[in-house]
C-alpha positions as CSV (number, residue, x, y, z in Angstrom):
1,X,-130.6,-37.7,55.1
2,X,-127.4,-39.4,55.4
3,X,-127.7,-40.1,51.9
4,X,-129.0,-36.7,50.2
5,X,-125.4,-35.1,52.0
6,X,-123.4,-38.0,49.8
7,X,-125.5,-36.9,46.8
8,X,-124.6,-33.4,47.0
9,X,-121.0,-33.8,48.6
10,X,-120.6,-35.9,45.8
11,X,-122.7,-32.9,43.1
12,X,-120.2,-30.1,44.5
13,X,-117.2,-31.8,43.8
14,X,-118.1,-32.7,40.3
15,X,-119.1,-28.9,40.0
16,X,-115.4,-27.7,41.4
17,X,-113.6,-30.4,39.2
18,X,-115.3,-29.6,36.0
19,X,-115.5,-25.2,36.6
20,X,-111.5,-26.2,37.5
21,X,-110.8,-28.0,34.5
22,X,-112.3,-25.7,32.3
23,X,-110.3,-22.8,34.1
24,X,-107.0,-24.9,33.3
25,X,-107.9,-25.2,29.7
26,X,-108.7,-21.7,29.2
27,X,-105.9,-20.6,30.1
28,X,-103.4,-23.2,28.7
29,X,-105.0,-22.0,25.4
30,X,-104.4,-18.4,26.1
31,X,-100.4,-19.0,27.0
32,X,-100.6,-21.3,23.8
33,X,-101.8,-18.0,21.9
34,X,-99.7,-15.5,23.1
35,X,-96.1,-18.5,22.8
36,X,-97.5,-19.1,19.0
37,X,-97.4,-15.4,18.5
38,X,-94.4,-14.7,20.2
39,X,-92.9,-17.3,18.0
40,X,-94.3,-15.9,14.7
41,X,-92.8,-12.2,14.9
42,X,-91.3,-11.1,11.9
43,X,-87.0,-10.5,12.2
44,X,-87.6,-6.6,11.7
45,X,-90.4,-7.1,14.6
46,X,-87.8,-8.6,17.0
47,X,-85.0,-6.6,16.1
48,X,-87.4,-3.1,16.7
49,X,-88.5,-4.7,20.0
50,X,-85.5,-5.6,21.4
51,X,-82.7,-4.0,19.4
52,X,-83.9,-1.0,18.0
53,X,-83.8,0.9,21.7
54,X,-80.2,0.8,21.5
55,X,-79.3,0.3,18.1
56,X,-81.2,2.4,16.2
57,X,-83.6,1.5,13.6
58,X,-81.1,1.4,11.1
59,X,-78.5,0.2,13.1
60,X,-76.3,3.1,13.5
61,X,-76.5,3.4,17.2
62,X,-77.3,7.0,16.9
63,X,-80.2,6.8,19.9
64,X,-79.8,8.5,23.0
65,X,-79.8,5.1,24.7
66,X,-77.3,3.8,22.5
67,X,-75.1,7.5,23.3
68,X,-75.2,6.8,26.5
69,X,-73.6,2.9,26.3
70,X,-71.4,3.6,23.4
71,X,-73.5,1.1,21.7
72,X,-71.5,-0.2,18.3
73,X,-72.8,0.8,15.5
74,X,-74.1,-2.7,13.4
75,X,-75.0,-1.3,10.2
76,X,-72.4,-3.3,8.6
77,X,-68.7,-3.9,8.0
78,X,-67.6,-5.1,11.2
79,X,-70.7,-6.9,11.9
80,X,-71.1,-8.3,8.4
81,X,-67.8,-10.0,8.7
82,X,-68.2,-11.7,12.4
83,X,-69.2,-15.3,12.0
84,X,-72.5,-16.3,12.6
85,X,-71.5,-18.4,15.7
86,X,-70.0,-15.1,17.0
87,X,-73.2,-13.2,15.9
88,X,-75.4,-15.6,17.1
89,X,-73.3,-15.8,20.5
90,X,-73.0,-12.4,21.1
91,X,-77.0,-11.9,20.9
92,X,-77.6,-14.9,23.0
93,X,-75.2,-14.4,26.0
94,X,-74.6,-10.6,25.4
95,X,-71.6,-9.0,26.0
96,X,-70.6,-5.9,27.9
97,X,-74.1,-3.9,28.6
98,X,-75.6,-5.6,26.0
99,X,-77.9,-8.5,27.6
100,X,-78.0,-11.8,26.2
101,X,-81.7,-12.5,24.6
102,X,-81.3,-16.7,25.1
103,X,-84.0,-17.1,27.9
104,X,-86.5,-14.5,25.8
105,X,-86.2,-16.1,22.5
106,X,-86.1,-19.2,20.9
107,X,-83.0,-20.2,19.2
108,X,-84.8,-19.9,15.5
109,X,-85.6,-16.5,16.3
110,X,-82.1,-15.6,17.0
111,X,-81.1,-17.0,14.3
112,X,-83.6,-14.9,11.8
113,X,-82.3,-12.0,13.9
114,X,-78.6,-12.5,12.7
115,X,-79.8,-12.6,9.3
116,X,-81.9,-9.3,9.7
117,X,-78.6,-7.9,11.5
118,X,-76.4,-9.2,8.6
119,X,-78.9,-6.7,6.2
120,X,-79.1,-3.4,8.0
């Protein structure tokens, strides 16, 4: 008797261990999905997904969101001639009512982002 329990003490915690593990790996690989394709978004796709609300599609500012915080318009001159240290700054830290993007993307993205910026 003594030894059937052992036998199935020891059965249910190879069961729990292995469903576990396989619960584990399931959803590493999901985070790993969704991170790759976070990573992979197109400059335009970044800039209408965190930018555009504000800035317009073309840059202008001419949203009501953008009315409302007197949102710069970035469809060129000033903006073309800021540095990209001060452009890349000024998207990662933010500045006024603007909120810095450095904890949501990576710093490649910002980077691509300053170039899409450069071209509206």
């Amino acid at each position: 008797m003594k030894n059937s329990i052992k036998l199935l003490s020891v059965f249910v915690l190879l069961f729990v261990f292995v469903f576990a593990s396989s619960f584990r790996s399931e959803a590493s690989n999901a985070t790993a999905i969704k991170a790759d394709f976070t990573l992979n978004e197109s400059p335009r796709t970044l800039y209408v997904n965190n930018c555009a609300r504000c800035h317009g599609a073309d840059g202008k500012s001419q949203t009501e969101t953008g009315k409302l915080y007197d949102t710069p318009d970035i469809s060129g001159g000033q903006t073309r001639k800021m540095s990209t240290k001060r452009l890349t700054t000024l998207i990662a830290k933010g500045e006024g009512s603007m909120p810095g993007f450095a904890k949501k993307m990576t710093k490649a993205q910002i980077s691509s982002l300053v170039s899409y910026v450069r071209g509206l």
